[in-house]
PAFIPA-245567 format. One record per residue: residue number from 1; x, y, z of N, C-alpha, C, O, CB in turn; residue in three letters. Coordinates in Angstrom, 1 decimal, padded with zeros to 4 digits. Glycine has a CB too. Example, Ala and Ser with C-alpha at 12.3 -4.5 7.8 and 13.67 -1.06 7.14 Angstrom:
BEGIN
SITE   nr    n.px    n.py    n.pz   ca.px   ca.py   ca.pz    c.px    c.py    c.pz    o.px    o.py    o.pz   cb.px   cb.py   cb.pz  rest
SITE    1   013.2  -005.7   007.8   012.3  -004.5   007.8   013.2  -003.3   007.8   014.2  -003.3   008.5   011.3  -004.5   009.0   ALA
SITE    2   012.8  -002.2   007.1   013.7  -001.1   007.1   012.9   000.0   007.9   013.4   001.1   008.0   014.1  -000.6   005.7   SER
// end
This chain:
BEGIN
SITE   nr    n.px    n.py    n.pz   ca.px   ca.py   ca.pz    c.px    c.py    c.pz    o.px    o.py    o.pz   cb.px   cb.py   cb.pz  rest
SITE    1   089.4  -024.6  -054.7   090.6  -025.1  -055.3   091.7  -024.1  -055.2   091.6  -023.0  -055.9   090.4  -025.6  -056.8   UNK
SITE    2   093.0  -024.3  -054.2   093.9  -023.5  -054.6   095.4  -023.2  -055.8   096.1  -024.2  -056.1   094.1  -023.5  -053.6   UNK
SITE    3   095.6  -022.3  -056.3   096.6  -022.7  -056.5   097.8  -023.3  -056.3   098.6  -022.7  -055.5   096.8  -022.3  -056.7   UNK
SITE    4   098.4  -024.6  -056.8   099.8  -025.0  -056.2   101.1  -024.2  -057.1   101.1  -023.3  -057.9   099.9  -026.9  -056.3   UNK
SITE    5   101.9  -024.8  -056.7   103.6  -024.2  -056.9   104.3  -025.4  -057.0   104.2  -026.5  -056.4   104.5  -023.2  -055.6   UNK
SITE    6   105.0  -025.0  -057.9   106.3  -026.4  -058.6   106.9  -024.9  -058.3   106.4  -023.8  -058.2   106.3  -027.5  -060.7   UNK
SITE    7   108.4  -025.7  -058.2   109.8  -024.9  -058.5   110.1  -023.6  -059.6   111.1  -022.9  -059.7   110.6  -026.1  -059.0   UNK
SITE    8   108.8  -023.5  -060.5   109.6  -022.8  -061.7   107.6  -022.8  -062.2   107.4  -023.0  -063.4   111.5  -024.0  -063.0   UNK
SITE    9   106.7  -022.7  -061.4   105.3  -023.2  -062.3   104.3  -022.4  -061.0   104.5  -022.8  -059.9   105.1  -025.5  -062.6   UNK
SITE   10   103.6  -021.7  -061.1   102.1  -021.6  -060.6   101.3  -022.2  -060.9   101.2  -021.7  -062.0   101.4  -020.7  -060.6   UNK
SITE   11   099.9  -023.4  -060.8   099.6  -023.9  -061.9   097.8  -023.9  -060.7   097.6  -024.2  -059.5   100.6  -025.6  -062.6   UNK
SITE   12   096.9  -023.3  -061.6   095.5  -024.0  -060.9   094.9  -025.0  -062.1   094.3  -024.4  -063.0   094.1  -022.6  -060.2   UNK
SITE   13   095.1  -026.5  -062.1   094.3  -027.6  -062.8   093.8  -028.3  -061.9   094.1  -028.3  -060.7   095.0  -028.5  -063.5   UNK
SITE   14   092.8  -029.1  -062.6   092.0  -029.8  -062.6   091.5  -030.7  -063.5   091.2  -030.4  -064.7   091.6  -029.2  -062.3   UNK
SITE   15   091.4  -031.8  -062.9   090.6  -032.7  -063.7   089.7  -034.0  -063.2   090.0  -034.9  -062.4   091.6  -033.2  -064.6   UNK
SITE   16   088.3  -033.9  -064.0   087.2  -034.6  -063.6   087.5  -036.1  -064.8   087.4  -036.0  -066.1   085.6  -033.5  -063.7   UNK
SITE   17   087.9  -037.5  -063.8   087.8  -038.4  -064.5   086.9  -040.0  -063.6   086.9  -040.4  -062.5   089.4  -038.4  -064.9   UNK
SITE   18   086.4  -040.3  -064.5   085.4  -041.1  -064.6   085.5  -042.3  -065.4   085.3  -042.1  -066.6   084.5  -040.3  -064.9   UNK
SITE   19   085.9  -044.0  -065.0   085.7  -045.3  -065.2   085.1  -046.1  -064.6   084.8  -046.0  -063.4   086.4  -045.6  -065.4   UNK
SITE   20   084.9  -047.4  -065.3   084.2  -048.5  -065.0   084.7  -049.8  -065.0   085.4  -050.3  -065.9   083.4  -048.5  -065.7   UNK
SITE   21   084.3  -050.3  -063.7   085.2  -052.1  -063.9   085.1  -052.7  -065.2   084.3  -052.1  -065.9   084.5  -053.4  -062.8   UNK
SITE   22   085.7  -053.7  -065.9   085.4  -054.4  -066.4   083.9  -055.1  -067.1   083.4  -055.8  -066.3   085.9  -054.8  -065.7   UNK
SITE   23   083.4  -055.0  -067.9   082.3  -055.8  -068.4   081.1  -054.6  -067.4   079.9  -055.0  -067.6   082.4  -057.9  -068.0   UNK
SITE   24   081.2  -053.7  -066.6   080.3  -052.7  -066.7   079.8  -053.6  -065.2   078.6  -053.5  -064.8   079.3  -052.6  -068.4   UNK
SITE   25   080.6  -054.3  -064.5   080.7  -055.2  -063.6   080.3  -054.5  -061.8   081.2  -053.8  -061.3   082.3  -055.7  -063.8   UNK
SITE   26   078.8  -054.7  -061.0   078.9  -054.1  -059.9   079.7  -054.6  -058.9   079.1  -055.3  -058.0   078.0  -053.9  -059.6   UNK
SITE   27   081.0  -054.2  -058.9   082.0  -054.7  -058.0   081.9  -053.7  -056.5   082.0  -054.1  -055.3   083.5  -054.6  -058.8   UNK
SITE   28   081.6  -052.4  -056.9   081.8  -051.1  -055.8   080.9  -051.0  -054.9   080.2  -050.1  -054.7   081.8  -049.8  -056.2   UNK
SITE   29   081.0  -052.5  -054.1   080.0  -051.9  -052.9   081.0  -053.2  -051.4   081.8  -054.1  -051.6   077.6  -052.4  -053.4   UNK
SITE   30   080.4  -052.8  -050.5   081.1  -052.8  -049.2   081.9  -052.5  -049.3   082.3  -051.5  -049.9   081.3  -053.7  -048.5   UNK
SITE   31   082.7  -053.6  -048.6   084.4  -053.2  -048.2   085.4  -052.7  -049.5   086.2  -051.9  -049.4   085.2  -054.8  -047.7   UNK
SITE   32   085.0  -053.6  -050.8   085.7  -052.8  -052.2   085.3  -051.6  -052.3   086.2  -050.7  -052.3   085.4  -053.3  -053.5   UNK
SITE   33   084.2  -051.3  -052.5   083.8  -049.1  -052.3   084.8  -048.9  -051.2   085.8  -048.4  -051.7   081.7  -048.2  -051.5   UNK
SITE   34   084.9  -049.0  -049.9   085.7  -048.7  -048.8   087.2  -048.5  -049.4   087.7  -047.4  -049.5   085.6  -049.8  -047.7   UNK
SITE   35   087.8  -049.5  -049.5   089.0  -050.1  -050.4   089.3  -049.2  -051.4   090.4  -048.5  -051.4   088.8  -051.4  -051.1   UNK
SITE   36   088.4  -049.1  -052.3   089.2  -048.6  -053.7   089.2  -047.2  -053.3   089.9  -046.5  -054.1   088.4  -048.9  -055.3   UNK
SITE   37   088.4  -046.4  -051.9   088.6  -044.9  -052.0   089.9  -045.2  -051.2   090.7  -044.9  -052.1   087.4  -043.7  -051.4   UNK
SITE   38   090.4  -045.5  -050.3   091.7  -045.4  -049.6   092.6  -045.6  -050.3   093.7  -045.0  -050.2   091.9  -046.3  -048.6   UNK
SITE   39   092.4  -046.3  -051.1   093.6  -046.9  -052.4   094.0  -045.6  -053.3   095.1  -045.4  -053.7   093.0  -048.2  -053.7   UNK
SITE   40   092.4  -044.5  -053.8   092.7  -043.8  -054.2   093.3  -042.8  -053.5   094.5  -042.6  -053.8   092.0  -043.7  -054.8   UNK
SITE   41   092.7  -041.9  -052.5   093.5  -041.2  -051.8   095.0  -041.6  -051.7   095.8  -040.8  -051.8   093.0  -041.1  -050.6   UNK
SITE   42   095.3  -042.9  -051.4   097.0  -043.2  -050.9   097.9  -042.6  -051.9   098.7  -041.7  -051.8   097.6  -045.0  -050.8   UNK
SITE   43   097.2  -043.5  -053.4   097.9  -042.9  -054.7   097.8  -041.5  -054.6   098.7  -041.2  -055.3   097.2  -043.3  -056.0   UNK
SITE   44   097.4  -040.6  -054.3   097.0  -039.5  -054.7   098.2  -039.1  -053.9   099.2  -038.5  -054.5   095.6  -039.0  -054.5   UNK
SITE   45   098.3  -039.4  -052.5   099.1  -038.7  -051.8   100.5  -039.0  -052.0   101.5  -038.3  -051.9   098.7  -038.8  -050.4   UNK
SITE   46   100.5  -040.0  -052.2   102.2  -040.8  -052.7   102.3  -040.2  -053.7   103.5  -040.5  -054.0   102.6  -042.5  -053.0   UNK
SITE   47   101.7  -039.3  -054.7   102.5  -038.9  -055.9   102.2  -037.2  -056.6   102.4  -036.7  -057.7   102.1  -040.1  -057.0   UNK
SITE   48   101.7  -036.9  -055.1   101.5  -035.4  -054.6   100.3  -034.6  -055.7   100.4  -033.4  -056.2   103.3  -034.6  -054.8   UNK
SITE   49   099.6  -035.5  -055.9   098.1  -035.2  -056.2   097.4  -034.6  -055.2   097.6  -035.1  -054.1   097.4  -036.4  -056.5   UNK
SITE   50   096.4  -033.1  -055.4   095.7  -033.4  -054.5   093.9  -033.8  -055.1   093.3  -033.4  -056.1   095.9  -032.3  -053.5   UNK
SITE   51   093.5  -034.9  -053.8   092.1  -035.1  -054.3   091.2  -034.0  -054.1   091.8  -033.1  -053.5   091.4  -036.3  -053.7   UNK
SITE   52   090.5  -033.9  -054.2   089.8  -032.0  -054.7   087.7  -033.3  -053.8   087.1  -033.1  -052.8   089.9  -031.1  -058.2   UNK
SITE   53   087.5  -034.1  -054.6   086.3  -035.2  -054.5   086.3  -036.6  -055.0   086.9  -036.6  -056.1   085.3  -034.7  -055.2   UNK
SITE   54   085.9  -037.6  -054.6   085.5  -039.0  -054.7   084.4  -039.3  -054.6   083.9  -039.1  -053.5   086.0  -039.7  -053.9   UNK
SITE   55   083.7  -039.9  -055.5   082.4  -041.0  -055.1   082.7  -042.1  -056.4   083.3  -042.0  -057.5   080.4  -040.3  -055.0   UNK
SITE   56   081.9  -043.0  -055.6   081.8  -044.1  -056.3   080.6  -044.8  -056.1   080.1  -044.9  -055.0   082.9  -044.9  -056.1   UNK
SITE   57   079.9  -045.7  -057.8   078.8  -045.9  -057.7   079.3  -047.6  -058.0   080.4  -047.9  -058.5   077.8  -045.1  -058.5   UNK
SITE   58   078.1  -048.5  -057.5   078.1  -050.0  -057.7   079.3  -050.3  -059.1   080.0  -051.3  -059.3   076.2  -050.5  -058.0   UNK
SITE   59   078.9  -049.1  -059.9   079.6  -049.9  -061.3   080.5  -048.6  -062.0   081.1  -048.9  -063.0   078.2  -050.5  -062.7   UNK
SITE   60   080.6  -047.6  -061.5   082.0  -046.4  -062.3   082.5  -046.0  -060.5   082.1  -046.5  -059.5   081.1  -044.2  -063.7   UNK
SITE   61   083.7  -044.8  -060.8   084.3  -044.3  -060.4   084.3  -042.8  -060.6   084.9  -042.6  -061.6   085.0  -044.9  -060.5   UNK
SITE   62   083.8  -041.4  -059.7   084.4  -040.6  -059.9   085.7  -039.9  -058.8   085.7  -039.8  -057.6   083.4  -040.0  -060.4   UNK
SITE   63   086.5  -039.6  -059.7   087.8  -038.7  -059.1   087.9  -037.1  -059.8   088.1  -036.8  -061.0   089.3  -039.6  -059.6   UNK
SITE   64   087.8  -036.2  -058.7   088.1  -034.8  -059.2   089.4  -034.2  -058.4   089.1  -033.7  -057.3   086.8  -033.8  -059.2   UNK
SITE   65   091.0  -034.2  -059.0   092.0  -034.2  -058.5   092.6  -033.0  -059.3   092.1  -032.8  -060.4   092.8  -035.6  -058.5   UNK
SITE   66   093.6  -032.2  -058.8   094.1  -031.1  -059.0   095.9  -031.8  -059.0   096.3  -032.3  -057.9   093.4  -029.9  -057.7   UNK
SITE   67   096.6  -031.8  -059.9   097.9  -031.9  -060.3   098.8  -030.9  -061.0   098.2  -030.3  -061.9   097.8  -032.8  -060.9   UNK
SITE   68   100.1  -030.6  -060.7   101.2  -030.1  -061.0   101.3  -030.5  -062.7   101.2  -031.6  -063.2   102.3  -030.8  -060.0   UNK
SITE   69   101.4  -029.3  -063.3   101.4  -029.6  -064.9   102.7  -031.0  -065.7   102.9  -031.5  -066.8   101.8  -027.9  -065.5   UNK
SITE   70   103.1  -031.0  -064.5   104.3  -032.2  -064.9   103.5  -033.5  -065.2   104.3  -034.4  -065.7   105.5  -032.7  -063.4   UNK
SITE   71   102.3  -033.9  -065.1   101.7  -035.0  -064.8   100.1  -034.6  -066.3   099.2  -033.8  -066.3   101.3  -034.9  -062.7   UNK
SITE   72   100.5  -035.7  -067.2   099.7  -035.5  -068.1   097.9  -036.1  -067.8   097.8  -036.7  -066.7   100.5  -036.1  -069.4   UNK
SITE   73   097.1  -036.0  -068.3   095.4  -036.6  -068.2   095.8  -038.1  -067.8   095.8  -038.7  -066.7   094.3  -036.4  -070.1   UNK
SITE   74   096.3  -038.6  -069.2   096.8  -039.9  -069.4   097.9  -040.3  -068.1   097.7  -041.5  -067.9   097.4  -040.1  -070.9   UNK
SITE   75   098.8  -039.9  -067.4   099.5  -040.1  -066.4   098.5  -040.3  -065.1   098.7  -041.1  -064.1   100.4  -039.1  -066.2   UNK
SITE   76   097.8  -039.7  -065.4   097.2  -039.5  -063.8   096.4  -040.9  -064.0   096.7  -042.0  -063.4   095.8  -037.7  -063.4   UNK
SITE   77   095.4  -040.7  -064.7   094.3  -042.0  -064.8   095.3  -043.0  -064.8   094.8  -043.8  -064.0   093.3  -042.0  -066.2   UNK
SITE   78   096.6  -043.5  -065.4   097.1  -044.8  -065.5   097.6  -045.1  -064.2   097.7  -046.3  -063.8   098.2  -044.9  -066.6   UNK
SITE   79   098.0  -044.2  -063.5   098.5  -044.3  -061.6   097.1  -044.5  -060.9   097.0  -045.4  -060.0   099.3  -042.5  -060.7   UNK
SITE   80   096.1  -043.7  -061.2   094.8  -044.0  -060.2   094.2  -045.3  -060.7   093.7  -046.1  -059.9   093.6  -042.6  -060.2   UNK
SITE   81   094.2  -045.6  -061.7   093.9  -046.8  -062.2   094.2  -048.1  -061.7   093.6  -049.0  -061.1   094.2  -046.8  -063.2   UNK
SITE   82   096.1  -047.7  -062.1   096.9  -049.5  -061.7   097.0  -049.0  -060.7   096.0  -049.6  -060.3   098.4  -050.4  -062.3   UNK
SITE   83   097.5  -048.3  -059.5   097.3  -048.5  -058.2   096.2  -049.0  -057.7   096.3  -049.9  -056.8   097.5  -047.5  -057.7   UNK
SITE   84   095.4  -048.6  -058.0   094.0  -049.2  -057.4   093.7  -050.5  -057.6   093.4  -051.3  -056.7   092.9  -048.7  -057.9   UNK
SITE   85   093.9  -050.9  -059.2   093.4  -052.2  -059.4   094.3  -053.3  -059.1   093.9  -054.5  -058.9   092.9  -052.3  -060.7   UNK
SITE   86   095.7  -052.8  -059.1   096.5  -053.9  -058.3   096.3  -054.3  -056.8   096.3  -055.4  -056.4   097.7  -053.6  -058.2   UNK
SITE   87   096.1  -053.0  -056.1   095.8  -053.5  -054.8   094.6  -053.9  -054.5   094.5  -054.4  -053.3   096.0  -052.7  -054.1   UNK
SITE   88   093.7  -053.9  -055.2   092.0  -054.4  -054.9   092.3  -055.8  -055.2   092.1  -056.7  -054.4   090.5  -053.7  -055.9   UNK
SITE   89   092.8  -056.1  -056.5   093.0  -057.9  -057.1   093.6  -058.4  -056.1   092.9  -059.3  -055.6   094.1  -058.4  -058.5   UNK
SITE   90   094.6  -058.1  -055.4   095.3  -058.5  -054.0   094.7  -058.8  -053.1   095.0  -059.8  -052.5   096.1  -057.8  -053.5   UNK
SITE   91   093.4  -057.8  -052.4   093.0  -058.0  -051.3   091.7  -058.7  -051.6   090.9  -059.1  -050.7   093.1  -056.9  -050.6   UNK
SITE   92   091.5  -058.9  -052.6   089.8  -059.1  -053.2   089.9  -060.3  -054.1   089.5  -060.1  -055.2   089.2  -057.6  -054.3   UNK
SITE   93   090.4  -061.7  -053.9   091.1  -062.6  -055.0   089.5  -062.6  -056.2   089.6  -062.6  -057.4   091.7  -064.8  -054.3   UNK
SITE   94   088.3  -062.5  -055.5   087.6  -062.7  -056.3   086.7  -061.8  -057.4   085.5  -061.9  -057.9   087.2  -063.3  -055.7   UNK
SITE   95   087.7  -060.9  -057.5   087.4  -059.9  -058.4   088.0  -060.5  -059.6   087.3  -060.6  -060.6   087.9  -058.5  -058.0   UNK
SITE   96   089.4  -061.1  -059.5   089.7  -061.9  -060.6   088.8  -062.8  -061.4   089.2  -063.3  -062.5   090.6  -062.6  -060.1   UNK
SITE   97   087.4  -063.2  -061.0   086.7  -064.2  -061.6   085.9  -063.1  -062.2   085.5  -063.5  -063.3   086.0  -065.5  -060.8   UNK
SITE   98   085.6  -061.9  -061.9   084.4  -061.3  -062.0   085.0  -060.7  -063.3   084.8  -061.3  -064.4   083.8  -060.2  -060.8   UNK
SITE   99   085.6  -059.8  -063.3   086.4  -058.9  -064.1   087.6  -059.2  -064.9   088.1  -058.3  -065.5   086.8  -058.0  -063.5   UNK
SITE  100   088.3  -060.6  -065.0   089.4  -061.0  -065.5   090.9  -060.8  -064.9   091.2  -059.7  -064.6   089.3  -060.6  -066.7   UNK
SITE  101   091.7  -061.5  -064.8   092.6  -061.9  -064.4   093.8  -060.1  -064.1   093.9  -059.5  -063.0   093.0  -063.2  -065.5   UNK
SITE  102   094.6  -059.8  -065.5   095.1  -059.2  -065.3   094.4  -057.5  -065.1   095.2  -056.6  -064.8   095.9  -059.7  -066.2   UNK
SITE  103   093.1  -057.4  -065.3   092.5  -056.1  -065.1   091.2  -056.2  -064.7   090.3  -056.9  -065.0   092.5  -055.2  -066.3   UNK
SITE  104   091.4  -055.1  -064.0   089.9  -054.6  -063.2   088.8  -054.0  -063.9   087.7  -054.4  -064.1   090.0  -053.5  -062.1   UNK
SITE  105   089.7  -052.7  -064.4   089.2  -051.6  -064.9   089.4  -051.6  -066.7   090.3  -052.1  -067.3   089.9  -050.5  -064.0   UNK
SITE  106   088.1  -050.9  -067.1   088.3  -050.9  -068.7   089.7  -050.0  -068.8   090.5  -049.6  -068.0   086.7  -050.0  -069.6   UNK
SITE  107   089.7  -049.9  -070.1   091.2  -049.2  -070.9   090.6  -047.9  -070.5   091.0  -047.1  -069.6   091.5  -049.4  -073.0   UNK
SITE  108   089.5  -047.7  -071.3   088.3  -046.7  -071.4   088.6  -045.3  -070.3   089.6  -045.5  -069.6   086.8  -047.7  -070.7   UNK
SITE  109   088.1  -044.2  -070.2   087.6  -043.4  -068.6   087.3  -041.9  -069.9   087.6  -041.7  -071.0   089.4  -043.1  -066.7   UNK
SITE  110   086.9  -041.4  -069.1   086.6  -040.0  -069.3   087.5  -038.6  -068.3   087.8  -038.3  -067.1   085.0  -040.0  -069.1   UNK
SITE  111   087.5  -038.1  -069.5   088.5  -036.4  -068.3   088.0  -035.7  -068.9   087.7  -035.6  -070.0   090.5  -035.9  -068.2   UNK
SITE  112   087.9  -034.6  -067.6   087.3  -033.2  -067.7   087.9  -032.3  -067.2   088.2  -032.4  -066.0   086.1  -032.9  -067.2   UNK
SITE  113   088.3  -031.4  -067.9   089.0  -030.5  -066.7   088.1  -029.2  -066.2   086.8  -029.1  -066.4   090.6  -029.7  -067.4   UNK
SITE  114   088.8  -028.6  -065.6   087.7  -027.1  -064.5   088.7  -026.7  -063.9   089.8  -027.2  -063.4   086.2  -027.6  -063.0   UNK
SITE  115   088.0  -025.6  -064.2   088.9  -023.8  -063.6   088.0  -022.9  -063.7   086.9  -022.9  -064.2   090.2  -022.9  -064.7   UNK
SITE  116   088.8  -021.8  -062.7   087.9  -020.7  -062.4   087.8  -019.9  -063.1   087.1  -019.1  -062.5   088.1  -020.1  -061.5   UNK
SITE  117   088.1  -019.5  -064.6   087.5  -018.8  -065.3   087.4  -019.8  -067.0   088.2  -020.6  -067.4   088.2  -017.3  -065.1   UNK
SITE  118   086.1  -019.2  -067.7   085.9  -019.7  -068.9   086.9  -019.6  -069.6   087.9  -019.2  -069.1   085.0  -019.2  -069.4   UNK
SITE  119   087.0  -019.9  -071.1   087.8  -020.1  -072.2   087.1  -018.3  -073.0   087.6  -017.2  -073.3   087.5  -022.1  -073.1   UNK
SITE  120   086.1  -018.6  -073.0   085.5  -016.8  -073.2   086.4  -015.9  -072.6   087.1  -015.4  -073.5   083.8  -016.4  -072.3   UNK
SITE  121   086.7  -015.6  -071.6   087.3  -015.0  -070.3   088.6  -014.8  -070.5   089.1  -013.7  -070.4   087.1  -015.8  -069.0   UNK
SITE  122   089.6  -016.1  -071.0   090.7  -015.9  -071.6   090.8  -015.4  -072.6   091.5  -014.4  -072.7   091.3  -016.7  -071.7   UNK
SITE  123   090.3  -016.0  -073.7   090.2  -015.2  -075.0   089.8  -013.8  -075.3   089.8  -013.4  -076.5   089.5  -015.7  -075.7   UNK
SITE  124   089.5  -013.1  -074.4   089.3  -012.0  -074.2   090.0  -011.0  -073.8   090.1  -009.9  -074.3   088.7  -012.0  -073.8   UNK
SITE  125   090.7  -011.4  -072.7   092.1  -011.6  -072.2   092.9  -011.4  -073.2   093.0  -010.2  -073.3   092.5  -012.8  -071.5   UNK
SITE  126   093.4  -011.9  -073.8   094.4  -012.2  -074.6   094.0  -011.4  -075.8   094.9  -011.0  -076.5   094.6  -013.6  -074.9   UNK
SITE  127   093.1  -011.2  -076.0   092.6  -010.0  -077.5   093.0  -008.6  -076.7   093.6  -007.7  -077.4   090.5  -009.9  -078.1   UNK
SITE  128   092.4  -008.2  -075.1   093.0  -007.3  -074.6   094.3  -006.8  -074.7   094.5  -005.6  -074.6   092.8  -007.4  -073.8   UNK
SITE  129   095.5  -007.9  -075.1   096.5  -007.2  -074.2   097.2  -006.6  -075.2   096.7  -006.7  -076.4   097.4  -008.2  -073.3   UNK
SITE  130   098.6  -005.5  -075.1   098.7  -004.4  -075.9   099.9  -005.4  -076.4   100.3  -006.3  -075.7   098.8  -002.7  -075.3   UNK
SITE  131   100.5  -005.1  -077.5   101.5  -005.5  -078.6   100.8  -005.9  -079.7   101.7  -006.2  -080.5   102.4  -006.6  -078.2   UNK
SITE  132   099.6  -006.1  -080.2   098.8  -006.4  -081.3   099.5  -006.4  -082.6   098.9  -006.7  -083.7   097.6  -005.6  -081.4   UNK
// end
């Protein structure tokens, strides 16, 4: 993972997030597994995410993406989310019967973040430094 650069920011983040269609629904296989990773990468790249890893199982999603501190947990997941699930309902009419009309995906997901050094490591750091 490298560090990126904003205008005025160095930033190395990360974050590991993880959801599930609808009703726990195995929608993710053929052409929708195919689908929903292109959908995710596109999003990613249209809004200067980078994807870091992807897989996806019959019934969750994982994404591990590296973003610019401008872009909160909750931002990222609501773009990888409704990008996705709008364009899958579109190409897929019959996901609408499976999973309900206006959503694919639960409210629900999980985030993790990861970096190269522990929270130990900083805090230590920071007890080191001189002005006490």
């Amino acid at each position: 993972m490298q560090t990126g650069k904003t205008r005025w920011t160095h930033y190395h983040i990360a974050y590991h997030f993880v959801w599930i269609p609808k009703y726990r629904r195995r929608i993710l296989i053929g052409e929708v597994r195919a689908e929903t990773k292109r959908l995710i990468a596109e999003c990613c790249d249209r809004h200067g995410l980078a994807l870091l890893a992807m897989e996806t199982d019959d019934d969750h999603v994982h994404v591990f993406v590296s973003a610019p501190p401008r872009f909160s947990p909750a931002d990222i997941a609501g773009l990888l989310k409704g990008y996705s699930s709008r364009y899958l309902r579109e190409r897929f009419p019959n996901l609408k019967n499976k999973c309900r009309k206006e959503h694919l995906w639960t409210q629900a997901y999980y985030v993790g973040t990861a970096g190269n050094v522990s929270a130990e490591v900083i805090r230590r750091y920071i007890q080191a430094c001189p002005g006490k």
